[in-house]
C-alpha positions in Angstrom: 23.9 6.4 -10.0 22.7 5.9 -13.2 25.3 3.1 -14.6 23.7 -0.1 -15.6 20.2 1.5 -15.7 17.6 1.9 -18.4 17.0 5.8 -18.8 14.4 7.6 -21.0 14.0 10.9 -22.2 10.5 12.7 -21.7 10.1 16.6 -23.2 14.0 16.8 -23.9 15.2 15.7 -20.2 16.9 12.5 -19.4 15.3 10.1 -16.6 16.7 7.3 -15.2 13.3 4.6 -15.1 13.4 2.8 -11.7 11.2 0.1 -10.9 9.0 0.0 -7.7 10.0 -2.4 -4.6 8.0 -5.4 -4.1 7.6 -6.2 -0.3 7.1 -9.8 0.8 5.0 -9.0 4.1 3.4 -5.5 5.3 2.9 -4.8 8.4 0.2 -2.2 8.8 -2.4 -0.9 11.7 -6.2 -0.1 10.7 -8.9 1.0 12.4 -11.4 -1.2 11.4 -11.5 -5.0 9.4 -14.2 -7.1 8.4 -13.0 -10.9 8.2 -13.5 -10.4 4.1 -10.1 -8.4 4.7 -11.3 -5.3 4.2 -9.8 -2.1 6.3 -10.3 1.1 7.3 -7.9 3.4 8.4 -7.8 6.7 10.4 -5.4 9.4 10.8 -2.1 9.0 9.9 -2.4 5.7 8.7 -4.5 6.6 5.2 -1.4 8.1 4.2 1.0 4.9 3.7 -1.2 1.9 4.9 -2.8 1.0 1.5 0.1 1.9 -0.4 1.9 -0.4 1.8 -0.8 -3.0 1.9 -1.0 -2.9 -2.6 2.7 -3.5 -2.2 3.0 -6.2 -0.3 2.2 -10.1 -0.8 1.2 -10.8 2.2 -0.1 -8.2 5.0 -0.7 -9.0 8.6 -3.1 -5.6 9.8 -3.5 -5.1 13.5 -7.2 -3.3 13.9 -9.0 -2.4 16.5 -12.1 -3.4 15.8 -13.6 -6.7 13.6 -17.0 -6.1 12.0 -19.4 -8.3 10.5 -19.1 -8.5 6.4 -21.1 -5.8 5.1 -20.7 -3.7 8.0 -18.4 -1.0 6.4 -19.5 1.5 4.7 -18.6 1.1 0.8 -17.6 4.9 0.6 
């Protein structure tokens, strides 16, 4: 698996160095949005919807509910 790619050695063992994968469009489902673009998630979908949403280009969220800007709480 490792033929053809770069591999480094850190404290005496070999790794092989793979790069992360750039998505052209996420699609992800928030809780909340305010038409700046900001979400909020619940449940489940804190654990992969940012992630997701830093990975992709272009994200198209579904949400539940649209707030006014400066509605969301900064925490």
């Amino acid at each position: 698996m490792a033929a053809g790619k770069e591999t480094r050695e850190i404290d005496g063992r070999t790794h092989v160095l793979e790069y992360p994968i750039k998505g052209d469009v996420a699609l992800i489902g928030a809780h909340l949005a305010d038409r700046m673009g900001n979400l909020v998630y619940r449940k489940t979908a804190r654990n992969f919807g940012p992630v997701m949403a830093t990975a992709a280009t272009v994200v198209v969220a579904q949400v539940s509910h649209v707030v006014a800007v400066g509605d969301l709480d900064p925490r």
